[in-house]
N, C-alpha and C positions, 0 to 999 in steps of 0.2 A: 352140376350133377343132374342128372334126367333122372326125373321122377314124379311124385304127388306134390302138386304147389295150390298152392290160391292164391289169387290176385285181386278178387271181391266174395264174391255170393258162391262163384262155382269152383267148384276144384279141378285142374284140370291136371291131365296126365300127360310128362313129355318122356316116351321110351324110346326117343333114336326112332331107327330106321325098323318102328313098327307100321302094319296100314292103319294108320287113324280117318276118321270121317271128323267132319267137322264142319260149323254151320254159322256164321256169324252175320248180323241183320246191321241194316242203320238205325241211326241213334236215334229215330221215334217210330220205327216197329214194333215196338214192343214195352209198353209201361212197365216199371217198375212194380207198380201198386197189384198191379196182377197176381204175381210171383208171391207178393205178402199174403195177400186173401188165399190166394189158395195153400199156402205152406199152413194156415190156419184152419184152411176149411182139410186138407187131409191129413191134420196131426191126430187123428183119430186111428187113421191108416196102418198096416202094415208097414214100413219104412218101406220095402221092396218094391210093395205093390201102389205106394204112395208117388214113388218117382215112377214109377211105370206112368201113372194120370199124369204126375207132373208135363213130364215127355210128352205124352199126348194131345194133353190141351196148348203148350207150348205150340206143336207142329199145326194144332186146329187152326189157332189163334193164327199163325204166322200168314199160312195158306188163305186168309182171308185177305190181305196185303194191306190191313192198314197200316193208316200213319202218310208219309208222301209217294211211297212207292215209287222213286227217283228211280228203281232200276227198270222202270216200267217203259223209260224212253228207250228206244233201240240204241242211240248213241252211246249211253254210257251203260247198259246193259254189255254192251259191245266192249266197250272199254274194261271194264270187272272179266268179262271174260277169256280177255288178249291176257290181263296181265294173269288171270288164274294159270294160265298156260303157257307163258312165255318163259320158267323157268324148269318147264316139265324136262327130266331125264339128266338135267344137269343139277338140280338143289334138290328136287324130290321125282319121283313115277307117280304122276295124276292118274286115279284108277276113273275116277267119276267127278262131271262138276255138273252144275245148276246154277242159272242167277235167276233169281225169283224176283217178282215186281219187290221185294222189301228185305230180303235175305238172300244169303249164298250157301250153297252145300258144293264141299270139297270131300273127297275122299283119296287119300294118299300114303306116299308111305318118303317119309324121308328120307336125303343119305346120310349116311354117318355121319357125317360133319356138320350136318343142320340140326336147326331145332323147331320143333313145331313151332313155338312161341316166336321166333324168327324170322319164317316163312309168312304165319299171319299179319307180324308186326310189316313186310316188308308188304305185300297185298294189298294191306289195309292203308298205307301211308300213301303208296304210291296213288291210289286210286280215288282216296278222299282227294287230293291236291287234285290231281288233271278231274275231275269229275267239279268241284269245285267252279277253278276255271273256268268249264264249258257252260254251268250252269250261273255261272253269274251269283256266287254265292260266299259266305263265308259259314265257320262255325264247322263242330265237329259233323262227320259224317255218318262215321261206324260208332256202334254199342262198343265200349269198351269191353265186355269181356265177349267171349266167345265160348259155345260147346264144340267140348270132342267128347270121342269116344275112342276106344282103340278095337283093333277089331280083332278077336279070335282065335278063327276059325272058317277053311272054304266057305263051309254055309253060311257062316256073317260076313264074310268077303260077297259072298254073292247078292245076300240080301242086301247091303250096304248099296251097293252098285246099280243093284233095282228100284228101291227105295228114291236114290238120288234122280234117277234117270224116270221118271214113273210121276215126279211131284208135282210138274207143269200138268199134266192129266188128272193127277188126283184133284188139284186146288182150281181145276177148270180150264187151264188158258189154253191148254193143247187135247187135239183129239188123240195124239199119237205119239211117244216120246219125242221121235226122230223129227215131228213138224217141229219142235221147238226152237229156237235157231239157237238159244243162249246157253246148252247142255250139250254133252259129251253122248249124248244118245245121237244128235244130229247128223256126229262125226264117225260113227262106227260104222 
C-alpha cells in the first residue's frame, strides 16, 4: 500500500507516480549525533518552523562535503550518475538530478507500477557494489535512510528542479549549473 511509512528516524512518503525529490548521502556524510543535538536544541521551536532549520542546516551541513566525499572522484560520480538515469522513462521521468561530492538529489516522478522505496533500494545497491569494486573497498556505502519530499504544485515543481540544479553553485564547486558535469543542468 503507498503511503506514510518509517523505516528509522524519518518518515517517508510513497504516493505512486507522484513527483517526489529526493536526496540520499553516504554512510559518513552525515552524523547521526547532529540530528540529536539539534532535535533538542529546537524543541523549543515551532514544529513547522523547527523542521524548516532542521532542512536547513541539514542542506548546510551536506554542502560543505564532509566525511569521504567518494563522489568527489569523477569515476564514480560518473557511475551514480549513469545509473541515476539509466532507468529514466521506463521505471520513472527524472525531472532533476545532482551528485554532490557526499550526496545525491533526485527529483521524479514514478510509474505506476514502481515504488519510490524500490527505485532508491535499486540505485543505491547497484551503485555501492560497482563503486565498491572500483574503489578497492568493502563496508556499507549509502545512509540507510533517505529524504523525500513529494511535490505539490508547478511552483514547487519548478523550485524543486532549481534548487537541485543550482547546489553545485551554491556549495561552491561550479560557477554555472550547466559547468557541472554530474547534474541534469549539464544536459538541458
Amino acid at each position: 500500500m503507498k503511503d506514510w511509512y518509517e523505516r528509522g528516524y524519518v518518515p517517508h512518503f510513497d504516493g505512486g507516480p507522484i513527483p517526489q525529490m529526493v536526496t540520499f548521502r553516504l554512510i559518513d556524510a552525515f552524523p547521526g549525533t547532529c540530528l540529536k543535538d539539534w532535535q533538542l536544541e529546537l524543541s523549543t521551536m515551532n514544529p513547522i518552523e523547527a523542521e524548516c532549520e532542521r532542512r536547513r542546516r541539514i542542506e548546510e551541513y551536506l554542502d560543505k562535503g564532509y566525511g569521504s566525499a567518494l563522489l568527489s572522484q569523477p569515476r564514480i560520480a560518473e557511475l551514480v550518475s549513469q545509473a541515476v538515469r539509466y532507468f529514466d522513462g521506463d521505471r520513472y521521468d527524472l525531472h532533476a538530478w545532482c551528485v554532490m561530492p557526499n550526496h545525491v538529489h533526485a527529483f521524479l516522478t514514478p510509474k505506476p507500477e514502481m515504488s519510490l522505496p524500490g527505485i532508491l533500494h535499486s540505485w543505491k545497491s547497484f551503485t555501492a557494489n560497482k563503486a565498491n569494486k572500483l574503489l578497492d573497498r568493502h563496508g556499507s556505502f549509502w545512509q540507510r535512510e533517505y529524504f523525500d519530499r513529494f511535490v505539490r504544485d508547478q511552483k514547487h515543481f519548478v523550485a524543486a528542479i532549481e534548487y537541485i540544479e543550482n547546489n553545485p553553485v551554491k556549495a561552491g564547486l561550479a560557477v554555472d549549473p550547466t559547468a557541472w558535469p554530474f547534474g541534469s543542468a549539464a544536459f538541458r
